[in-house]
N, C-alpha and C positions, 0 to 999 in steps of 0.2 A: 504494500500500500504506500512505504513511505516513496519505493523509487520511482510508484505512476503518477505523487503527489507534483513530485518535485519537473520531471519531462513535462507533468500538465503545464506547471506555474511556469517553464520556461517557453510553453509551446514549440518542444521537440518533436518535428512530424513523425508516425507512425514508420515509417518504411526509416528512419535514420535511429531509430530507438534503441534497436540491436548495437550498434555501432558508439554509443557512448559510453554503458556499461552501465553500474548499478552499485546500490549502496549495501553493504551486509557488517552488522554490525561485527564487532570481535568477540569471541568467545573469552572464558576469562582463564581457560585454560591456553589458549593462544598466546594469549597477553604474558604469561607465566613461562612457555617454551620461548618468547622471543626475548625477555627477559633472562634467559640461563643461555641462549643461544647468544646473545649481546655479552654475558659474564664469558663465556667460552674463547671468543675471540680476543676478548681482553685479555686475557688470562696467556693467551697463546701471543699475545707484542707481548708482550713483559717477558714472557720466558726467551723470547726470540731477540729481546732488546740487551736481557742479561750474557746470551750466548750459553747460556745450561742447555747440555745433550742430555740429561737423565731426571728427568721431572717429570714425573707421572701427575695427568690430571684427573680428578674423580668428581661424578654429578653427586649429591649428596643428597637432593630430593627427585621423588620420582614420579613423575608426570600421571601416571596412569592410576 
């Protein structure tokens, strides 16, 4: 409803509708993997910034 709200309020014609795309909100377990997904990458410059070959990295919570 909210993405026929919004195409209406801009008067996006029907046949171009497909082609803008659409709103879906985030889940909050999404929000949570791009959150350890964002800690991960960090995690991996810093060990690439110190030059350590032997650093084991561990998730410590678990998504599911």
């Amino acid at each position: 409803m909210v993405n026929d709200a919004i195409l209406t309020y801009f008067e996006i014609p029907e046949n171009e509708r497909k082609d803008v795309g659409f709103y879906m909100p985030l889940t909050e377990q999404h929000v949570r993997i791009e959150e350890m997904f964002n800690q991960f990458v960090s995690m991996e410059k810093e060990i690439e910034q110190r030059g350590s070959s032997e650093t084991t990295l561990t998730l410590q919570d678990s998504v599911c």
